[in-house]
PDB file of N, CA, C and O in Angstrom, chain B, residues numbered from 101:
ATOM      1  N   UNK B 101      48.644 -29.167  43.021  1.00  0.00           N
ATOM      2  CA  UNK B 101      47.427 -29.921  43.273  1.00  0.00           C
ATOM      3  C   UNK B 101      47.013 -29.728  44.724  1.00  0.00           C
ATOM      4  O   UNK B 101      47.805 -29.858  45.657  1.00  0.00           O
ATOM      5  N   UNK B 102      45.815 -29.430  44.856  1.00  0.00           N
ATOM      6  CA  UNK B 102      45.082 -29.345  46.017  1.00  0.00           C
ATOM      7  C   UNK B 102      43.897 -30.650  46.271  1.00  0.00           C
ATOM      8  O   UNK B 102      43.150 -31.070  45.387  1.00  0.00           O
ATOM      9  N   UNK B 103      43.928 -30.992  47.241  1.00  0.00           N
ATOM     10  CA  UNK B 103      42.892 -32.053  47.817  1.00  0.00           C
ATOM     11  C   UNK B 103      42.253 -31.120  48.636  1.00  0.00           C
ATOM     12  O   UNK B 103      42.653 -30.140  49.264  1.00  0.00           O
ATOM     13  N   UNK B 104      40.944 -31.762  48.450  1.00  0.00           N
ATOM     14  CA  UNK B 104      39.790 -30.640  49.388  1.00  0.00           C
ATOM     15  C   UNK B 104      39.268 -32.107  49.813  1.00  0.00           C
ATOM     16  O   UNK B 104      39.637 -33.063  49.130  1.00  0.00           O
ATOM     17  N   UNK B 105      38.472 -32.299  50.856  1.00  0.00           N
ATOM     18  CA  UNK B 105      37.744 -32.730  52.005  1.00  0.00           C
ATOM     19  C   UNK B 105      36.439 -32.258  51.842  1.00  0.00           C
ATOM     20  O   UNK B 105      36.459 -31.062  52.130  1.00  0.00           O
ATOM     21  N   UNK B 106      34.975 -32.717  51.426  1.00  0.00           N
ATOM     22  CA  UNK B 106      33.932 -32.624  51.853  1.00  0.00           C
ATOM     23  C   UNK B 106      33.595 -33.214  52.086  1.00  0.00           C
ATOM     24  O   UNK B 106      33.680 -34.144  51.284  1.00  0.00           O
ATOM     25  N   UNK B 107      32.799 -33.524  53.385  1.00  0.00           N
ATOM     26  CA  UNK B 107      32.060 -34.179  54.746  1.00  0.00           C
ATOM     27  C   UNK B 107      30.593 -33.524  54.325  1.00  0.00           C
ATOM     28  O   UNK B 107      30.278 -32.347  54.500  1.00  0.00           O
ATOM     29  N   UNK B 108      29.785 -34.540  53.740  1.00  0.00           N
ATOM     30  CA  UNK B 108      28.407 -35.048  53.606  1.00  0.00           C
ATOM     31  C   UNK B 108      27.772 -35.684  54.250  1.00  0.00           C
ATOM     32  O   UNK B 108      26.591 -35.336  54.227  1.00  0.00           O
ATOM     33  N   UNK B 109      28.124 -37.026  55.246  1.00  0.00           N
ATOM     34  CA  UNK B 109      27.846 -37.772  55.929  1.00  0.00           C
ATOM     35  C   UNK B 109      26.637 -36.906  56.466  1.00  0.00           C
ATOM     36  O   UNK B 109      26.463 -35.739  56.817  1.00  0.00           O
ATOM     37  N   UNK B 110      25.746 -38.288  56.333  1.00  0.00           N
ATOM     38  CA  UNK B 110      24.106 -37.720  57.083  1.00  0.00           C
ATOM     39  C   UNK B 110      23.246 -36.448  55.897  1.00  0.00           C
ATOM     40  O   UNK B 110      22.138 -35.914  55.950  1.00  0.00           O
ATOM     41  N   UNK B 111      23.922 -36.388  55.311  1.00  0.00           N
ATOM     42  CA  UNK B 111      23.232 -35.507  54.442  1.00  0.00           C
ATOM     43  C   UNK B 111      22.227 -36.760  53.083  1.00  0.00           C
ATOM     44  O   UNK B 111      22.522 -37.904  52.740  1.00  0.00           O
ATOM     45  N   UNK B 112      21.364 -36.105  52.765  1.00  0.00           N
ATOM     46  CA  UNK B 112      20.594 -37.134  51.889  1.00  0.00           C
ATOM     47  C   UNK B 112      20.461 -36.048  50.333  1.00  0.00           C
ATOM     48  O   UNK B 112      20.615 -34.830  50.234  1.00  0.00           O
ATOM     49  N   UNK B 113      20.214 -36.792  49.570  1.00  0.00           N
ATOM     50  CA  UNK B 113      20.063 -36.099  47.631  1.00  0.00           C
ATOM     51  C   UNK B 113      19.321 -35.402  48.291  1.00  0.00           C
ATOM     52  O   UNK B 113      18.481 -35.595  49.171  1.00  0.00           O
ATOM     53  N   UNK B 114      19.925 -34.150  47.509  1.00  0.00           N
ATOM     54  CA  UNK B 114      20.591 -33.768  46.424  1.00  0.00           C
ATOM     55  C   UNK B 114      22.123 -33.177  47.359  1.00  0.00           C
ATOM     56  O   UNK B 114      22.990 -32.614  46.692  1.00  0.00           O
ATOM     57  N   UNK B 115      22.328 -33.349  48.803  1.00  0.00           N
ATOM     58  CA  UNK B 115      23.164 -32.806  49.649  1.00  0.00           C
ATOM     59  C   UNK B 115      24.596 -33.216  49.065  1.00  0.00           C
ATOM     60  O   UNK B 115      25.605 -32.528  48.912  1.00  0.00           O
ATOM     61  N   UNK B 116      24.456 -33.986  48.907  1.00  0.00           N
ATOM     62  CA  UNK B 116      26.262 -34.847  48.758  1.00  0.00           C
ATOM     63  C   UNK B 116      26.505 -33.883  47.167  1.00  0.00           C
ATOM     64  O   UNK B 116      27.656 -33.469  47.030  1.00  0.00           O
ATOM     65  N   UNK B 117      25.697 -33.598  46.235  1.00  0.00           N
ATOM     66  CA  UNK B 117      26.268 -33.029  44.735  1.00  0.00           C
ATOM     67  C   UNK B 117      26.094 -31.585  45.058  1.00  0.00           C
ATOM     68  O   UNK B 117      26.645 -30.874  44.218  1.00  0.00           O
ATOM     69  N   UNK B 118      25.579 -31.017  45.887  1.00  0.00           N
ATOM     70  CA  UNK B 118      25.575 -30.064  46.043  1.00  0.00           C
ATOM     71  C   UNK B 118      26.599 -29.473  46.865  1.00  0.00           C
ATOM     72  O   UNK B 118      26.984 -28.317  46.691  1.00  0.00           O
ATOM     73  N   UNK B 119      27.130 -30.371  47.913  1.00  0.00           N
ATOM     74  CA  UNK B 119      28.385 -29.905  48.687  1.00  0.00           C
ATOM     75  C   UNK B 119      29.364 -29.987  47.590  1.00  0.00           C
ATOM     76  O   UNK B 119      29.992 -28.951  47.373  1.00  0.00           O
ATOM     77  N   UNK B 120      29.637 -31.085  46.803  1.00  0.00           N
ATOM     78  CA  UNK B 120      30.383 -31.604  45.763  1.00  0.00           C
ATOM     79  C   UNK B 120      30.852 -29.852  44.507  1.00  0.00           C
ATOM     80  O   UNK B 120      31.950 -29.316  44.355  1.00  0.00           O
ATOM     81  N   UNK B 121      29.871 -29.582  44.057  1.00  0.00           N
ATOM     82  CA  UNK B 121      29.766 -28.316  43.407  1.00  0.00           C
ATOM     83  C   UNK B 121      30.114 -27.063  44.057  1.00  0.00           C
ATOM     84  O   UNK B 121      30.487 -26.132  43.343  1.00  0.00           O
ATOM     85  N   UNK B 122      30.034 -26.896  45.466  1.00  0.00           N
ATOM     86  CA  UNK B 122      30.286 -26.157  46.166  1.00  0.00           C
ATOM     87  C   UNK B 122      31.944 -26.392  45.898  1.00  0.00           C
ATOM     88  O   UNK B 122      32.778 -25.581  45.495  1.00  0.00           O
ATOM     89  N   UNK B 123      32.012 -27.027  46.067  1.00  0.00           N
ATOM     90  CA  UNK B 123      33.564 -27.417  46.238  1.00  0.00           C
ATOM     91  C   UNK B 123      34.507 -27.386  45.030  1.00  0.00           C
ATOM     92  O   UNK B 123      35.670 -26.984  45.038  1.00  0.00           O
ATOM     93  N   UNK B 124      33.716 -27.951  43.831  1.00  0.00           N
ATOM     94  CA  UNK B 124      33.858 -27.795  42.468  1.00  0.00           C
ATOM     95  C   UNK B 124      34.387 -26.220  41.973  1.00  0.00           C
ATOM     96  O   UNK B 124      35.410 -26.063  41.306  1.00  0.00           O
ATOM     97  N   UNK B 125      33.624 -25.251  42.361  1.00  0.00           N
ATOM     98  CA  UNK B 125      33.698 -23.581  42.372  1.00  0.00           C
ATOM     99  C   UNK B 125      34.836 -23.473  42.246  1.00  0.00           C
ATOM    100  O   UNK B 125      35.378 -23.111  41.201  1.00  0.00           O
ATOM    101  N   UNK B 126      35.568 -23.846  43.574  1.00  0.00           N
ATOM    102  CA  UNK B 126      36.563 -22.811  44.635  1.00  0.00           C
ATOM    103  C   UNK B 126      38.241 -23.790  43.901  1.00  0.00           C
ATOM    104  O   UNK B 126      39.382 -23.330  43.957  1.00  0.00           O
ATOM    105  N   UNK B 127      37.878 -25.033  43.343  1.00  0.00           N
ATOM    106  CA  UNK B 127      38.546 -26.125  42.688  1.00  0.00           C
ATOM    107  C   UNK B 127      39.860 -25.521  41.796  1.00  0.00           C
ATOM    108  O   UNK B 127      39.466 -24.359  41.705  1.00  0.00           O
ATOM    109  N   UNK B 128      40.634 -25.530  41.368  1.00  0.00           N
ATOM    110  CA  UNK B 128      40.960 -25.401  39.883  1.00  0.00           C
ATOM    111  C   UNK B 128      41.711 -27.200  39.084  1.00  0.00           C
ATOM    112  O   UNK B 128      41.838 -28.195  39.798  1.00  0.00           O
ATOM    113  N   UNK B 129      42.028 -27.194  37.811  1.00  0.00           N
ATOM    114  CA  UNK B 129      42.935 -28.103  37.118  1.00  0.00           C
ATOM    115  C   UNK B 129      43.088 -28.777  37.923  1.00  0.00           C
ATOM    116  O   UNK B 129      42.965 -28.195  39.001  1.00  0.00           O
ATOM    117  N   UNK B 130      43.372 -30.062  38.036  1.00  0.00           N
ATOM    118  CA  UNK B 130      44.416 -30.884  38.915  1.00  0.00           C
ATOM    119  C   UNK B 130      44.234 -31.602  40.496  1.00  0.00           C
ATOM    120  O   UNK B 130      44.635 -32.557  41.161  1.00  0.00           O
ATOM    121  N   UNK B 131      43.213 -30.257  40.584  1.00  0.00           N
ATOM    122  CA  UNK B 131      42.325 -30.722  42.063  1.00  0.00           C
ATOM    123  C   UNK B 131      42.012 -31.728  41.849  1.00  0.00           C
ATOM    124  O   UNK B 131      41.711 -32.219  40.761  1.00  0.00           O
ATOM    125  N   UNK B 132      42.056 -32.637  43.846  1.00  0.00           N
ATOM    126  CA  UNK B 132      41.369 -33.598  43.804  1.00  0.00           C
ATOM    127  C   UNK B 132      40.221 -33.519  44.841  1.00  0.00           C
ATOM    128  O   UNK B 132      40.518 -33.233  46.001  1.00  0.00           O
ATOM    129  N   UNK B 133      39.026 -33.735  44.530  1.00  0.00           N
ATOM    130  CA  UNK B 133      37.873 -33.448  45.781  1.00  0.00           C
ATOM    131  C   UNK B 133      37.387 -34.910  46.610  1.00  0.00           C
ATOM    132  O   UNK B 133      36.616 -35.751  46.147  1.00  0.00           O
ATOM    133  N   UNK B 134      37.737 -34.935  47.311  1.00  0.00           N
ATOM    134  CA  UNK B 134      37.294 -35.786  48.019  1.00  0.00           C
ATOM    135  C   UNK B 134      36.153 -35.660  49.035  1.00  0.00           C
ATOM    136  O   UNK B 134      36.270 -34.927  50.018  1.00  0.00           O
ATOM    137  N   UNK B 135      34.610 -36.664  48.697  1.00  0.00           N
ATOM    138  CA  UNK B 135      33.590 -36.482  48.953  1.00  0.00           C
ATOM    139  C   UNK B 135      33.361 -37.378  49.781  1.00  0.00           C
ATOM    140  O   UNK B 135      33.553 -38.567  49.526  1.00  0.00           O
ATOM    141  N   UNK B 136      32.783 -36.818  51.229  1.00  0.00           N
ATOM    142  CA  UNK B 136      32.249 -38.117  52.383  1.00  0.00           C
ATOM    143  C   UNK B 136      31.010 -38.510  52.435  1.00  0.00           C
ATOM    144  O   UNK B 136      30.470 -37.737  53.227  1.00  0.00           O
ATOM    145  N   UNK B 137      30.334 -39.171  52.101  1.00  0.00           N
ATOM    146  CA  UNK B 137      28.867 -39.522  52.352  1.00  0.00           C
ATOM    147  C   UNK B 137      28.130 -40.501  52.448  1.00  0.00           C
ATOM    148  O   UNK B 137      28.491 -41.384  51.670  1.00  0.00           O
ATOM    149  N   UNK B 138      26.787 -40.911  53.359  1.00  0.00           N
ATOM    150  CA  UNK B 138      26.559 -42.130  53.787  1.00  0.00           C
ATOM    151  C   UNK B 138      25.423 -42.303  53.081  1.00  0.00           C
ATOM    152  O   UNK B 138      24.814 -43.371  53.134  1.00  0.00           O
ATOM    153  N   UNK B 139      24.979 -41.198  52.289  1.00  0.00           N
ATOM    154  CA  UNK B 139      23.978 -41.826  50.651  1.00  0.00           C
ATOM    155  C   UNK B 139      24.024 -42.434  49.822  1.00  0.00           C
ATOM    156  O   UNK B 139      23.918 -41.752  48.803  1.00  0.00           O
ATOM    157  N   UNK B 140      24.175 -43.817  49.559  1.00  0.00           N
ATOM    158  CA  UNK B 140      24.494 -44.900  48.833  1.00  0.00           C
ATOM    159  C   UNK B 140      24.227 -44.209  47.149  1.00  0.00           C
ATOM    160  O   UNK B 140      24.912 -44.291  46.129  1.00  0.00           O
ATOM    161  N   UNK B 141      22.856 -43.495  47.453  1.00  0.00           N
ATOM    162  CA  UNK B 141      22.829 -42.988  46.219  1.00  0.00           C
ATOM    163  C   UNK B 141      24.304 -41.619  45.634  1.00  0.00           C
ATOM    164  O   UNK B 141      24.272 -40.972  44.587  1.00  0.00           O
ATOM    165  N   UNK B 142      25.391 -41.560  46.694  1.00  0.00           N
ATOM    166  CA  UNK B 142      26.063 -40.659  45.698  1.00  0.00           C
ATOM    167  C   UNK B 142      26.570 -41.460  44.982  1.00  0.00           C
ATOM    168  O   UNK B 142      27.023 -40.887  43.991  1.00  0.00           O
ATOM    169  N   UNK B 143      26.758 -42.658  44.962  1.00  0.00           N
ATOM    170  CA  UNK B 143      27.658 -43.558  43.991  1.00  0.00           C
ATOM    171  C   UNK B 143      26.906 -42.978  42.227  1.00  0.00           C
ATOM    172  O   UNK B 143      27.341 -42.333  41.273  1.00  0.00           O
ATOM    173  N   UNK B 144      26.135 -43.384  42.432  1.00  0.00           N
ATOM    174  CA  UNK B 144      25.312 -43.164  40.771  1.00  0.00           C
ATOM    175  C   UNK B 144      25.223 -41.962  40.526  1.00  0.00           C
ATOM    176  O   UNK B 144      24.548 -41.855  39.502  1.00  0.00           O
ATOM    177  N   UNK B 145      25.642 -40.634  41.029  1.00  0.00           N
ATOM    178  CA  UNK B 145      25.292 -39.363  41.011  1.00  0.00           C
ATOM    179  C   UNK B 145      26.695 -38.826  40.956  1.00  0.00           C
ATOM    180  O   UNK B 145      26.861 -37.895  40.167  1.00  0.00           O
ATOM    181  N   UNK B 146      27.688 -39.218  41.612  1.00  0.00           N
ATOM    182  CA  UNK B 146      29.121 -38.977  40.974  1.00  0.00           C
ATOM    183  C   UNK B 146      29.136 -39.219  39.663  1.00  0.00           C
ATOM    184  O   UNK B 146      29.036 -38.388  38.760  1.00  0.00           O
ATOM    185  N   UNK B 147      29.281 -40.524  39.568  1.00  0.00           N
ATOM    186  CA  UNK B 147      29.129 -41.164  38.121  1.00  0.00           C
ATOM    187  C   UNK B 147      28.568 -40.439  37.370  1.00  0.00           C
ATOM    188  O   UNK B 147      29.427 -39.893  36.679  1.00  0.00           O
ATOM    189  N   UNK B 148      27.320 -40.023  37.031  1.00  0.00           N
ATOM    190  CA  UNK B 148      26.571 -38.856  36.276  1.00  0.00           C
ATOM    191  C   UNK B 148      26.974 -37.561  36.184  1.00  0.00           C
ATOM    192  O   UNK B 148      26.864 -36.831  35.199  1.00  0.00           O
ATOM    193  N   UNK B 149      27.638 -37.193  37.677  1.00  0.00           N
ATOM    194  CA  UNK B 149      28.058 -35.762  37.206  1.00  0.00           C
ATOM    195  C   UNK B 149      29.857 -36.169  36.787  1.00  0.00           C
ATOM    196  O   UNK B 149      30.700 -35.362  36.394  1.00  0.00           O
ATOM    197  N   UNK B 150      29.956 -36.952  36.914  1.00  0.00           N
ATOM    198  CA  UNK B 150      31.323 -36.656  36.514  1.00  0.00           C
ATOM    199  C   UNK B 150      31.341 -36.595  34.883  1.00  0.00           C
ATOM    200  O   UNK B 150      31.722 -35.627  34.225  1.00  0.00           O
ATOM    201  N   UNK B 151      30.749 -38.084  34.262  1.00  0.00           N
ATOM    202  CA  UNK B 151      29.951 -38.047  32.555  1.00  0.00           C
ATOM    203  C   UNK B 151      29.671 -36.807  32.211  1.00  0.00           C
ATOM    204  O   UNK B 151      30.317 -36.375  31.256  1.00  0.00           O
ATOM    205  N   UNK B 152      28.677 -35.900  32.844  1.00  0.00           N
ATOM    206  CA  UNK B 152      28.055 -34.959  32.390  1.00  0.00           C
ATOM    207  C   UNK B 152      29.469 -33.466  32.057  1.00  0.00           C
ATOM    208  O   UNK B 152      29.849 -32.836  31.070  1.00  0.00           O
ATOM    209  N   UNK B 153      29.827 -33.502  33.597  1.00  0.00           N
ATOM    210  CA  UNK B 153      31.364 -32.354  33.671  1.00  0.00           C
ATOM    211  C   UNK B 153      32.503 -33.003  32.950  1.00  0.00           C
ATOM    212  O   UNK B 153      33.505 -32.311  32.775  1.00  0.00           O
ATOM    213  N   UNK B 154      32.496 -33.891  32.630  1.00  0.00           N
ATOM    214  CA  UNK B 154      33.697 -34.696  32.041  1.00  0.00           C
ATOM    215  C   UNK B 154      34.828 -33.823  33.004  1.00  0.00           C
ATOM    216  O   UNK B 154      35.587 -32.903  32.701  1.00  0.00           O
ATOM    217  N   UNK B 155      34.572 -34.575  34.370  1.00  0.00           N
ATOM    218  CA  UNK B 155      36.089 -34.248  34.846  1.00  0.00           C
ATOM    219  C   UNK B 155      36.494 -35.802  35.538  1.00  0.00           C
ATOM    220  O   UNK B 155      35.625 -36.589  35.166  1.00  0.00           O
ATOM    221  N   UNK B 156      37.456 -36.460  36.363  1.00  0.00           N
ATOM    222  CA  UNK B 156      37.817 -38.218  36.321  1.00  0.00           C
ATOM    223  C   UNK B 156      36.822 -38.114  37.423  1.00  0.00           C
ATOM    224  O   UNK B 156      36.523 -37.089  38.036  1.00  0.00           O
ATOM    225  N   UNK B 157      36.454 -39.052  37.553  1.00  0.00           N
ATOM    226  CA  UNK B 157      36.225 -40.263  38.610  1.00  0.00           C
ATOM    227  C   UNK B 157      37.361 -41.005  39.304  1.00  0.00           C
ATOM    228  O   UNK B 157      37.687 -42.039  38.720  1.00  0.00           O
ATOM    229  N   UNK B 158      38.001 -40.735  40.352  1.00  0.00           N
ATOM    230  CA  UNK B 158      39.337 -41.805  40.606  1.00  0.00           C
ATOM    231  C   UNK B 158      38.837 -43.051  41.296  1.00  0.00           C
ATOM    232  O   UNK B 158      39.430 -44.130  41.275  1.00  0.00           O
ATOM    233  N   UNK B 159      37.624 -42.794  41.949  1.00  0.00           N
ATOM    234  CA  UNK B 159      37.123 -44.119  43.066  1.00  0.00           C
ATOM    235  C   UNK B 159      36.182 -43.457  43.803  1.00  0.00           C
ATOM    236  O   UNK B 159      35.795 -42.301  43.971  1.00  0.00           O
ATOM    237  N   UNK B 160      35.836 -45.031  44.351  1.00  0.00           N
ATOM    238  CA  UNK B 160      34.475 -44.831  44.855  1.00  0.00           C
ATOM    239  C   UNK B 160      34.689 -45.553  46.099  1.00  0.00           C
ATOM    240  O   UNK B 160      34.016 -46.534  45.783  1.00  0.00           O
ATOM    241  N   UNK B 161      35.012 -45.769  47.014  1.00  0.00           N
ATOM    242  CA  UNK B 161      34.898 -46.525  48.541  1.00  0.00           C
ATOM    243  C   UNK B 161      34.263 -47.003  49.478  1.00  0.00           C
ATOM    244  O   UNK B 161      34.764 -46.646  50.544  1.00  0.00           O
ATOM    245  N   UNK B 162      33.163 -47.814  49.635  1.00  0.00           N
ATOM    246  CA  UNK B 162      32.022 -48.015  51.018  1.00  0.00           C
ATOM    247  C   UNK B 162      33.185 -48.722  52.436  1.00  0.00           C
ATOM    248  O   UNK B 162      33.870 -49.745  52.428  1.00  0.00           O
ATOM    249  N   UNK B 163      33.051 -47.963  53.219  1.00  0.00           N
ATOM    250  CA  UNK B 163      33.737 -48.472  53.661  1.00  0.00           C
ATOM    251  C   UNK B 163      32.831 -48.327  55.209  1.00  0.00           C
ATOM    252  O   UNK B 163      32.797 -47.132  55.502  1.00  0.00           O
ATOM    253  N   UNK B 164      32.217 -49.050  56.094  1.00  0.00           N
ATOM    254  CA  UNK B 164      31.197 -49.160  57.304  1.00  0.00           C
ATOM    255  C   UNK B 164      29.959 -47.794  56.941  1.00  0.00           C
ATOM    256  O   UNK B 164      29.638 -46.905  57.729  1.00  0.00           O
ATOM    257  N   UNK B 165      29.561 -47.947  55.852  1.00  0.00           N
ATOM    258  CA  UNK B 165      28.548 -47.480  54.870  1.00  0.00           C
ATOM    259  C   UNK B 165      28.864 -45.461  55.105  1.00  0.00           C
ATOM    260  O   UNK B 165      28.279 -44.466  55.533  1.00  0.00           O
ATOM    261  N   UNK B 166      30.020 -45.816  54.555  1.00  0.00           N
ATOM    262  CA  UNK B 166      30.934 -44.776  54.217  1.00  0.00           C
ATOM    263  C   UNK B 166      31.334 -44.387  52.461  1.00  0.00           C
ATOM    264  O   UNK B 166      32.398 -44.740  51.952  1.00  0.00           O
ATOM    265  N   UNK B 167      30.781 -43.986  52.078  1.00  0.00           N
ATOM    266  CA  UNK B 167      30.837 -43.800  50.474  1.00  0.00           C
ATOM    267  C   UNK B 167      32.300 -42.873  50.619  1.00  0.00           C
ATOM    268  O   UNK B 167      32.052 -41.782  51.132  1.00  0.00           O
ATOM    269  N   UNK B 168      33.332 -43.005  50.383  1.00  0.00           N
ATOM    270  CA  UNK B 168      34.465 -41.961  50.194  1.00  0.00           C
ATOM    271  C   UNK B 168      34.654 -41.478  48.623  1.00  0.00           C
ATOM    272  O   UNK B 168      35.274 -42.321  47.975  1.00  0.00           O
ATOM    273  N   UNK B 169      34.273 -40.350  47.890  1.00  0.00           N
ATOM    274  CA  UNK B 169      34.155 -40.539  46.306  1.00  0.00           C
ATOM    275  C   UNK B 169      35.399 -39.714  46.102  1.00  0.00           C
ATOM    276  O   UNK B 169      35.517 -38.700  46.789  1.00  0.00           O
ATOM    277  N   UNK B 170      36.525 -40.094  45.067  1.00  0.00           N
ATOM    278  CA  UNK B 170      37.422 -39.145  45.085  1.00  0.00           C
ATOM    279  C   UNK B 170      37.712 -38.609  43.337  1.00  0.00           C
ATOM    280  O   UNK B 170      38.039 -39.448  42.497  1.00  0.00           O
ATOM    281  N   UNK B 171      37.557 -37.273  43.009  1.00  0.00           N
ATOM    282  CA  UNK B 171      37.282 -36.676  41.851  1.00  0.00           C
ATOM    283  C   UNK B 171      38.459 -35.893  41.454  1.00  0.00           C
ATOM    284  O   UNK B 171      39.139 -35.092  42.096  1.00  0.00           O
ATOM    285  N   UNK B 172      38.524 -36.233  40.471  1.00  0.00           N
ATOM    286  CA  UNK B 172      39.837 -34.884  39.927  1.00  0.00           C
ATOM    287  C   UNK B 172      39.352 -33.896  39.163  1.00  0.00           C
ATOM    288  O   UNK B 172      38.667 -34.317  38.231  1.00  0.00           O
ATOM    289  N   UNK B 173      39.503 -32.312  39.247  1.00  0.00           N
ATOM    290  CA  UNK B 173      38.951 -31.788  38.226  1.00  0.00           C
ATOM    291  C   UNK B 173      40.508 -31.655  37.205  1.00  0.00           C
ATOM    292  O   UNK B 173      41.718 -31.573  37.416  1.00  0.00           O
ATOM    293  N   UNK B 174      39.371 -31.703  35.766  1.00  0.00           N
ATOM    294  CA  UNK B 174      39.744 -31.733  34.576  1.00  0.00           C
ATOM    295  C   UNK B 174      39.532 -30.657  33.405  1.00  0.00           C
ATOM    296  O   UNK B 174      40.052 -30.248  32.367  1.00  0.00           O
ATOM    297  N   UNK B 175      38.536 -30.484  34.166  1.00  0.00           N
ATOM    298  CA  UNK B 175      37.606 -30.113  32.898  1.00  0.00           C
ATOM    299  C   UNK B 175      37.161 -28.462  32.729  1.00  0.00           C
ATOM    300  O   UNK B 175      36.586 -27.796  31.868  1.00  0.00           O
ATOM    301  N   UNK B 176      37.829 -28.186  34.189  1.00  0.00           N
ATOM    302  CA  UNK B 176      37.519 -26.497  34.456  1.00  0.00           C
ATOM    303  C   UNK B 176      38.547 -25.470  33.245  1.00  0.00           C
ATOM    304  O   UNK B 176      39.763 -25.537  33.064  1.00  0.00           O
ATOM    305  N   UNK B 177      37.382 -24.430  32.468  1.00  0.00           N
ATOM    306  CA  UNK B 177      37.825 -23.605  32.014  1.00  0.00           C
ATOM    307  C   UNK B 177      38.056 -22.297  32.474  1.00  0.00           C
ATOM    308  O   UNK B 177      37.337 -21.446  32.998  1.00  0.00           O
ATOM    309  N   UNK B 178      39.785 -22.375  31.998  1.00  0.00           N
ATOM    310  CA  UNK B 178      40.000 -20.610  32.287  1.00  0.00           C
ATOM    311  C   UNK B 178      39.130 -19.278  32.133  1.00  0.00           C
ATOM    312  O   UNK B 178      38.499 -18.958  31.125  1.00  0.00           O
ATOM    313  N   UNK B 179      39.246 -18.376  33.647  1.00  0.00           N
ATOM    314  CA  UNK B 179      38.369 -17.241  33.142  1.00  0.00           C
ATOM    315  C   UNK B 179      39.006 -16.330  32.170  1.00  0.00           C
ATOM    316  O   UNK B 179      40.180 -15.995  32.324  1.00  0.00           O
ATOM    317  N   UNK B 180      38.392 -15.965  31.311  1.00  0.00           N
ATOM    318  CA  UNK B 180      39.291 -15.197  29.998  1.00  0.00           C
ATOM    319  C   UNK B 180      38.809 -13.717  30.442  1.00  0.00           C
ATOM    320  O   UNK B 180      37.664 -13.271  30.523  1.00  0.00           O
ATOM    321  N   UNK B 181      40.059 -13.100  30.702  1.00  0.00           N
ATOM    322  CA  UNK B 181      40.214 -11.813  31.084  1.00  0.00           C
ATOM    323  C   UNK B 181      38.981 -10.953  30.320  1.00  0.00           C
ATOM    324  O   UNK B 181      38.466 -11.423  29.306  1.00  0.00           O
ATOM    325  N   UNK B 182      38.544  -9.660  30.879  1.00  0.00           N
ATOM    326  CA  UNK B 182      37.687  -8.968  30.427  1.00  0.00           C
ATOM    327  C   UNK B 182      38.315  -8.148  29.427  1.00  0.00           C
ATOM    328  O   UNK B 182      39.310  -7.665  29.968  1.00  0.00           O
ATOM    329  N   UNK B 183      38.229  -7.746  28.229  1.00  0.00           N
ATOM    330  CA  UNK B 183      38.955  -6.592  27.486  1.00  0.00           C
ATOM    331  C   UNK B 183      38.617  -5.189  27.424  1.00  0.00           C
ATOM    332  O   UNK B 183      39.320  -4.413  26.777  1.00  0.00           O
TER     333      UNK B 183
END
């Protein structure tokens, strides 16, 4: 398991899901991504993409309007070799 760190802070929608996906890519199984951002709106936009990717949600944190979102991927499929 790998934990990744993305730092969003100051970034506004669509910035925080888009660093998030960035990060998602490079991810595999088991990862956990941990997302920084001071867009109140990533709360509802985790939530949605996580529903949508069906990968967990572990938490959500405000902490001195500090959103900390922390994600596990789940849901990533293997690349199936070329034949």
């Amino acid at each position: 398991m790998v934990k990744t760190t993305v730092d969003s802070r100051g970034t506004a929608c669509p910035g925080p899901i888009t660093d998030l996906l960035r990060a998602y890519r490079k991810a595999s199984n088991g990862d956990v991504i941990e997302l920084l951002a001071t867009d109140p709106g990533v709360k509802a936009d985790a939530r949605a993409w996580c529903e949508r990717t069906n990968n967990e949600l572990i938490s959500i944190v405000e902490n001195n309007k500090v959103y900390t979102v922390e994600i596990r991927v789940v849901a990533k499929k293997p690349i199936s070799p070329v034949p």
